[in-house]
C-alpha positions in Angstrom: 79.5 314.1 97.2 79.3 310.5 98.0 78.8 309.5 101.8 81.8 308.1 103.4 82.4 305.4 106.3 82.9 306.9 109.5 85.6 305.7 111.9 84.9 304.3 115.1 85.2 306.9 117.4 86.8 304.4 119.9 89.1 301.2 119.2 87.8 298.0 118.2 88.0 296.7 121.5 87.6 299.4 123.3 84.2 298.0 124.2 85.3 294.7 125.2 85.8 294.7 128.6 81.8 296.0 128.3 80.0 293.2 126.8 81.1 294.4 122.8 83.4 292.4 121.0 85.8 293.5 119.0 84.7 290.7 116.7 81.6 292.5 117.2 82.8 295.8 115.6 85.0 294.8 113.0 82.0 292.6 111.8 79.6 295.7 112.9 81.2 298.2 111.8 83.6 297.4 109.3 81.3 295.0 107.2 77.9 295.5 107.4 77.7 299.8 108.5 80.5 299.5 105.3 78.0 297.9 103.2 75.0 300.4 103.5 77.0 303.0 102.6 78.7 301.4 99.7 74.7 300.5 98.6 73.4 303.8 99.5 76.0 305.4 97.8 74.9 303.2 94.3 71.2 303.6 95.0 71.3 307.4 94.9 73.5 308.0 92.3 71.9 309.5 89.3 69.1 310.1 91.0 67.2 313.5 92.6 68.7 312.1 95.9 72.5 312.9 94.9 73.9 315.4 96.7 71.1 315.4 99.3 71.9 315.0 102.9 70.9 311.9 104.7 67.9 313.1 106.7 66.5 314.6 103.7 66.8 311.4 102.0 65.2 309.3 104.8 62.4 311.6 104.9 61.9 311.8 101.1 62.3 308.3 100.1 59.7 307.1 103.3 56.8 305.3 102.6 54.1 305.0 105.8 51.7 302.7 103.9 54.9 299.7 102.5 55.0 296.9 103.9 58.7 296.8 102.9 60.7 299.9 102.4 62.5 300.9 99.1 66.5 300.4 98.8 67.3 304.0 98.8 65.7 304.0 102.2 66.7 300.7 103.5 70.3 301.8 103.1 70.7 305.4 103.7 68.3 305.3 106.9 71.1 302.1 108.2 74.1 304.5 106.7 72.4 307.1 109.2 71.6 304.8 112.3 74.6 303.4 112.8 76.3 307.2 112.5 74.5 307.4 115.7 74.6 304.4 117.5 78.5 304.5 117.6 78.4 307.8 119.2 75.7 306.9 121.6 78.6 304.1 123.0 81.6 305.0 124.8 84.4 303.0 126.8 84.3 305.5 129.4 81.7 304.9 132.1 79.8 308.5 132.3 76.7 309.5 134.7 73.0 310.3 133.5 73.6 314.4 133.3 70.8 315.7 136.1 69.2 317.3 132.5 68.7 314.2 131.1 67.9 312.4 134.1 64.9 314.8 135.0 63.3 314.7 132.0 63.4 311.0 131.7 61.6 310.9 135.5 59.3 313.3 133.8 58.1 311.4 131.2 58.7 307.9 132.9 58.4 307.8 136.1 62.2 306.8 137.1 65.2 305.7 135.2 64.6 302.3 136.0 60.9 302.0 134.7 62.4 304.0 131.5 65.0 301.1 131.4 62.2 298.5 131.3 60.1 300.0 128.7 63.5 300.6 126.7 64.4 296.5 126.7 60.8 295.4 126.9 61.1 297.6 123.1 63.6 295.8 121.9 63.3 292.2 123.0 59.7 292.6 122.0 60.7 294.0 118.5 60.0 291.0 116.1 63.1 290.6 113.6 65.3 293.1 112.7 65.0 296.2 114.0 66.0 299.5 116.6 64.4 300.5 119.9 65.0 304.0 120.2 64.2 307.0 123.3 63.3 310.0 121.6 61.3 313.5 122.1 58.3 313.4 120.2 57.2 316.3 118.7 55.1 317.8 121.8 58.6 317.3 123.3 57.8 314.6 125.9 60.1 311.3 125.9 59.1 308.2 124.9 60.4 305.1 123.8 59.6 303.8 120.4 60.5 300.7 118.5 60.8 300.5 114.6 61.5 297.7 112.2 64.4 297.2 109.9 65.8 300.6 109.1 63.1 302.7 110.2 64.4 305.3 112.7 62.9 308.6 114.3 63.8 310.7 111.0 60.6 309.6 109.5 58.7 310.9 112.2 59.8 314.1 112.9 61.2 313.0 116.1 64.5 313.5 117.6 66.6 310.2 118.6 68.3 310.7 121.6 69.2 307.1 121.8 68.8 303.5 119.8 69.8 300.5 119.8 70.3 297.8 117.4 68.7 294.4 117.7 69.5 293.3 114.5 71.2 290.0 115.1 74.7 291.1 113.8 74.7 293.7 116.9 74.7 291.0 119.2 75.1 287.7 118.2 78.6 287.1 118.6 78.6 287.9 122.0 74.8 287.4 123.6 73.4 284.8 120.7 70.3 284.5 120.8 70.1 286.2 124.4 68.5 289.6 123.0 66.9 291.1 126.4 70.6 290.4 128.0 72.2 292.5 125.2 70.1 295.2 125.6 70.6 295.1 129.3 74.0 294.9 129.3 73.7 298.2 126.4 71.7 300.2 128.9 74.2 299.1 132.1 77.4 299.1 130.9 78.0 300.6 127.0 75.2 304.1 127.3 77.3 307.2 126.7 74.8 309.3 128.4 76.4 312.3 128.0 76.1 311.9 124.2 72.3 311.3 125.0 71.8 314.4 127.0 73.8 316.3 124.5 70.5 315.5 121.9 67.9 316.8 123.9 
């Protein structure tokens, strides 16, 4: 069965008033999510990858030691990033839950030095790519960055929240001001009860 777009689980501009565009999603969203699973769907059909779910596809088609990634994985891991980053956003502004918020003083310090080593990921990610908070395998946190599609899948990790700091993410509304996006992403668009609900 052939993946499918997702909708929005919020209006266009529901985000607006929040630093995201609705120029932003209908580009976002509409076009380029749209596009990796329109591809994705091509890439895997007829192959031992049909009918597969997406992690196992993301995990299958990896490859550690490329310097660039193949275009089963370049799409599918996108098809399944952006699944997640729309749920990780909401209109509605909503508290770090206390479970969340321990854990990240845990394995952080605080919540703010957590927020700097979150945008210091992603402004300091060169090109396209995510910066992620995930719990690692020993189940710590810790915050990651990865280029292009490459997400926590790959590593056995669980992503509990990413951004996107591809330029189409933010350009329309930040330009070229990356580190202001991601602040305003942590500040003002974080549905941290989605996050908490991953742990």
């Amino acid at each position: 069965m052939a993946f499918s777009l997702p909708d929005l689980p919020y209006a266009h501009d529901a985000l607006a008033a929040k630093g995201m565009s609705a120029e932003t999603l209908e580009f976002h969203h509409d076009k380029h999510h749209n596009a990796y699973v329109t591809n994705g769907n091509k890439a895997i059909e007829g192959t031992e990858w049909e009918g597969k779910s997406l992690e196992e596809i993301i995990k299958g088609t990896y490859d550690a030691s490329a310097v660039a990634q193949n275009g089963i994985f370049n799409n599918i891991s996108q098809l399944w990033n952006h699944n997640q980053f729309w749920e990780m956003m909401g209109p509605d502004s909503t508290a770090m839950p206390g479970e969340l918020e321990k854990a990240i003083n845990e394995s952080f310090g605080s919540v703010d030095k957590f927020k700097d080593e979150f945008k210091a990921a992603g402004a300091g990610q060169f090109g396209s790519g995510w910066a992620w908070l995930v719990k690692d395998t020993d189940g710590g946190l810790k915050v990651t960055k990865t280029e292009n599609g490459v997400n926590p899948v790959c590593f056995g990790q669980t992503a509990l929240l990413g951004c996107d700091v591809w330029e189409h993410s933010y350009y329309i509304d930040f330009r070229n001001a990356r580190p202001d996006y991601l602040s305003n992403f942590l500040d003002n668009l974080v549905n941290w009860e989605n996050v908490a609900s991953r742990l």
